[in-house]
Every structure is written in structure tokens, then in C-alpha cells.
N, C-alpha and C positions, 0 to 999 in steps of 0.2 A: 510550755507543757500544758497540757489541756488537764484541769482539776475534776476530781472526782464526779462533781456535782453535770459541767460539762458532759462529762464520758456518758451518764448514767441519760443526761436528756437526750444524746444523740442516738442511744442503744432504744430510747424507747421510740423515738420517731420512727427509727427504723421498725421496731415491731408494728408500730401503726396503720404503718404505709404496707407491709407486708399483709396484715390483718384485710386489709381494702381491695390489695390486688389480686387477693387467693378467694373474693367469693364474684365467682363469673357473673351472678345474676344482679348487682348492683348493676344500676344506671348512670348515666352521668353525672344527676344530679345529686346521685350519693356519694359521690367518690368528690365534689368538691374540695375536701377537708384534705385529699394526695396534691403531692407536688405537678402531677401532670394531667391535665383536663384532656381526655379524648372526646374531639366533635361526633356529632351522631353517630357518624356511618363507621365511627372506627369498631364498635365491637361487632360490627359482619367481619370484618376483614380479620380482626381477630378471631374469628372461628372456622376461618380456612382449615381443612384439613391436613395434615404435617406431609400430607404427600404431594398435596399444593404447591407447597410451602419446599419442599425439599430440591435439592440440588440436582442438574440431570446426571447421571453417570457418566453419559457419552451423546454427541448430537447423533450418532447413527441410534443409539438402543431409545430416544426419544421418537427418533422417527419410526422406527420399529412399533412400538407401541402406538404410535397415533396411530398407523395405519390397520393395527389390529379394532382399534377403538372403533375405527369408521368399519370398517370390514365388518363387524359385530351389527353394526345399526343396517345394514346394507346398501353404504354410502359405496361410491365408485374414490377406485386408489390410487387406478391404474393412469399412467397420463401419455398422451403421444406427442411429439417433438418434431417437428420433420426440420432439415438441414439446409442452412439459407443457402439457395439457391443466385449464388452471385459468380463473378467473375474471379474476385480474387479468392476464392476457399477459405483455404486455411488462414489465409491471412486478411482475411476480413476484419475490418473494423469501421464499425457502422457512423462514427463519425466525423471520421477520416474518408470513407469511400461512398456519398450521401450522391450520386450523380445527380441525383434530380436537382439538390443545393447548388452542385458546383457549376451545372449547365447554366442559373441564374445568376452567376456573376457576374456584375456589370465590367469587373474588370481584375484583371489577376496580377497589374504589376507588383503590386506590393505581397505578393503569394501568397493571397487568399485563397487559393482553390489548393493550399496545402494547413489552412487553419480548418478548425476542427466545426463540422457543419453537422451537428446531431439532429438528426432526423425526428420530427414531432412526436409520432409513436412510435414506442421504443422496440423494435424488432423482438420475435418473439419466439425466433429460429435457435437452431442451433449452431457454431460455428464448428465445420470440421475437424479432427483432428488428423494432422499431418499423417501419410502414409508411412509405416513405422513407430509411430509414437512411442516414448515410452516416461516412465517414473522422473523425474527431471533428476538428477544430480542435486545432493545437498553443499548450502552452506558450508563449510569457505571452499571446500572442492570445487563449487561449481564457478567459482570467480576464475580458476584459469580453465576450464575447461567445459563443455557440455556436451547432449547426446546431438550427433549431428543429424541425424532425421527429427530431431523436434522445431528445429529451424533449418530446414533443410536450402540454404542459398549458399551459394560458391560465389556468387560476384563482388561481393566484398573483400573477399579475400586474394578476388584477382588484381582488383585496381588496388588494395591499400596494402596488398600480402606484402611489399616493399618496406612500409613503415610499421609492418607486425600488429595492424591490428586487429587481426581473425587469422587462423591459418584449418586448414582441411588436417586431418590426422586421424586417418582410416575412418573409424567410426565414432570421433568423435572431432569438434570446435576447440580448436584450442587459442587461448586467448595469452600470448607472451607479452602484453601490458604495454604494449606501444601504442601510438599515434601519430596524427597530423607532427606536432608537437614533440613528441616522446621517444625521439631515436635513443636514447639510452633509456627507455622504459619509463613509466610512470611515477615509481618512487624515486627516484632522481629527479624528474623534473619538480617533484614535490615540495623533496627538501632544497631545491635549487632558488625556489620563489620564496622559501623563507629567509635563506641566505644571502639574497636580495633585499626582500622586505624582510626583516625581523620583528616587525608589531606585526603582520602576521600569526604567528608564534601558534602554528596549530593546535587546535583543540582545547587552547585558552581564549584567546583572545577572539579564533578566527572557528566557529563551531558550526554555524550552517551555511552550505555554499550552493548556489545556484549556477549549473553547467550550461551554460548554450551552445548548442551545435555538439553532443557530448560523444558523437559517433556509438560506440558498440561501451560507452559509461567506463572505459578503465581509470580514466582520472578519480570517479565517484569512487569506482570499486576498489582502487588501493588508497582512500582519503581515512576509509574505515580503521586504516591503520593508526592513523594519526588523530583518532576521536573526534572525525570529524562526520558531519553526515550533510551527504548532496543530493540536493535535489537535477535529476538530469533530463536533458529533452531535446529532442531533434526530430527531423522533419520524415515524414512516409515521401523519398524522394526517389531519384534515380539508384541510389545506393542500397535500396529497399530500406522495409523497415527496419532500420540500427535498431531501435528503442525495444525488438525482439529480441533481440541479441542482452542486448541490456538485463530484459526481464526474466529470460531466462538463466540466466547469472547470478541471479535473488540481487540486484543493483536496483534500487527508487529511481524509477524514471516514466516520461511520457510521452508519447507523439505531436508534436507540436512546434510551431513555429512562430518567432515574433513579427506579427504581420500589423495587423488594424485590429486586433482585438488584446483586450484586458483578460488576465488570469488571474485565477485568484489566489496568488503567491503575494502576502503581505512582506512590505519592502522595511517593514519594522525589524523582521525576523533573519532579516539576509544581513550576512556579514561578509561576504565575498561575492564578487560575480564575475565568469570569467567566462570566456569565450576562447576555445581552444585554438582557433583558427586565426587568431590575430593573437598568439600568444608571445612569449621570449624567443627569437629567433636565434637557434646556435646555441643554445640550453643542450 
């Protein structure tokens, strides 16, 4: 227990230190005798204005005000955009679709002209948005289902409509969680590789997993169930972009393939890695 005499020297520190920090116009070299030495420049910063200093309400009512700010000074607000003009539209993606990079390949067996070739200056277009467009579908709704004009491709669903992994359903994508792999669907094949492997033991043992070849991500998207979290990727191929399908989903994933290039996925961090396409055969 702390005695009287204790109590009385800690109450007066404290007034002392109070007495120090309540008069603005000391200097540094006054305020030695406090527990915290501020260098020069700290008391400008200390006299920021609390509006400075304060929180924004919303990043639109922030931007609202800056632009009133500039608009006052007679600064220009207004900005123009024009729509890259490419081949693949909506589905452009500038380091994925770089022709000028991929015509410089010396050689594409190892499918480099499907690894990612980002262009030196960063484009500065805009990228279409698909005919129809709309609000995407939230979280966990949108894992079986999406608007079908925001990825508007059928050919997915015509080669793999067999093994359920995308289906057409009037005005919207509907995703029944199968695969290459996943003829009784994704959470069976889940639980099926634990009751194979049991150190496994999801979302203890086995917590970040890295998908290759992840098609349209329903392994990722039902792993969440199991507290697990996957990182997913696959190639801009003949099957179009999967990794669309993926993102609109709200599923982690990327366009990318394991070709001759390094990613910067550290291999400390991975606890699984799995390849759908060489998986449990008859799962």
C-alpha cells in the first residue's frame, strides 16, 4: 500500500507537471523540470487548429469542402477522364493486356504472355463499365450469387455448367459451389481433405491458404466458413477472366499465373497450398 507521505509526493508531481503544461508560452528549455522534452518544431504542431486536427465526417463531405476551398481561390475543380480506348473494354486490365510487353516476348512456353506485364506509365484512362451495370451484390449474398450484366460472360458456364461452377439464372450468376474437383460441392470437398488429413484441422492449425488455378474462388469463398482465409489466382485465359467472377463475389483474389516470375506472397505466411486441378480424385 502506498503511505501517506508517497500519496502526497505523487499528487504534487502531478500539480507540477500540470502547472508546466497549462502555460502555452514556455519554451523548451523551460519545461525541462516535465517528464516529456518536446524538440523544437513540436509546439507549431501543437498549435494546429482543432479543425486541423479533427476527424473527417465522411470522405465525400471532405471532398465537398476541398472543392468549395479551391472554387473560392479560383482554382479549376473540374477534371476530364476519357475511356481507354482498348480492345478488351470493360475487361481491361492494363497489366494483364500490356501488347506492346507481350509482342516482346522472347518466348511464351512457360506462359509468360499470361504473367502480369504492367506497363511503365500507369494508364490514366478510364476503364468502362459494363453495359448495364449496377450496385454489386453484398457480402455473404453475393458468394452464391451476382448481377449478371456486371460480368456479363456465358462461356464459363457453358464448358464448366457440368461441374456447377457458374450457372446463367435470368438476371443473375449464380454460383452452386462446385468445381473442377467439387462434384458434391465445396464444403464437402473441405471437410473431406480434413478427414483425410486431420493436422489440417481448419482454421487452427491450417489459417491461410494459397489457391492455384482457383477458377470462379468457391474453394476460397466457402474456406471463410471454416476461418480460414485464401488467397486465390488464376490465369486471364481462354475461360476469360475467372478472377472477375471471384471479385465480384467479394472473394481475395488475382489474375495471375505461375510462370518465371516471383510474387510477393511470403511462404512464411502460407499454411496450405493447393491446386484444384491435381486434387483428390472421387472426393
Amino acid at each position: 500500500m502506498q503511505d501517506e507521505k508517497g500519496q502526497s509526493r505523487i499528487e504534487k508531481n502531478e500539480d507540477d507537471e500540470t502547472k508546466v503544461d497549462s502555460d502555452p508560452n514556455k519554451t523548451e528549455n523551460q519545461t525541462k523540470g516535465s517528464t516529456e522534452v518536446f524538440p523544437s518544431a513540436q509546439p507549431e504542431l501543437l498549435n494546429e487548429t482543432s479543425t486541423q486536427n479533427g476527424a473527417w465526417s465522411t470522405q465525400a463531405a471532405e471532398s465537398k469542402n476541398e472543392k468549395e476551398v479551391q472554387a473560392s481561390k479560383g482554382q479549376t475543380v473540374d477534371y476530364s477522364w476519357k475511356l481507354c480506348n482498348v480492345r478488351a473494354k470493360a475487361d481491361y486490365i492494363p497489366c494483364l493486356d500490356n501488347e506492346e510487353a507481350i509482342k516482346k516476348l522472347r518466348s511464351t512456353k512457360h506462359y509468360e504472355h499470361r504473367e502480369r506485364h504492367c506497363p511503365e506509365a500507369a494508364p490514366t484512362c478510364l476503364v468502362p463499365l459494363p453495359y448495364g451495370y449496377r450496385r454489386p451484390i453484398e457480402w455473404p449474398a453475393s458468394r452464391d450469387k451476382i448481377w449478371y450484366y456486371n460480368v456479363p460472360h456465358t462461356q464459363l458456364a457453358v464448358v464448366k455448367g457440368h461441374q456447377n461452377w457458374v450457372k446463367v439464372s435470368g438476371e443473375y450468376l449464380t454460383f452452386p459451389g462446385g468445381g473442377t474437383q467439387f462434384k458434391h460441392g465445396a464444403l464437402h470437398y473441405i471437410d473431406k481433405i480434413q478427414q483425410i488429413f486431420p493436422n489440417i484441422s481448419w482454421g487452427k492449425q491450417s489459417r491461410v491458404v494459397l489457391d492455384v488455378g482457383c477458377g470462379v474462388a468457391s474453394f476460397g469463398g466457402y474456406l471463410f466458413d471454416r476461418d480460414v482465409l485464401t488467397m486465390s489466382f488464376a490465369p486471364k485465359d481462354e475461360h476469360e477472366a475467372q478472377v472477375q467472377f471471384a471479385l465480384e463475389r467479394g472473394i481475395p483474389a488475382i489474375s495471375a499465373v505461375m510462370g518465371t516470375k516471383d510474387y510477393p506472397i511470403l511462404a512464411e505466411l502460407l499454411m496450405l497450398f493447393t491446386v484444384p486441378g491435381v486434387g483428390f480424385h472421387g472426393i
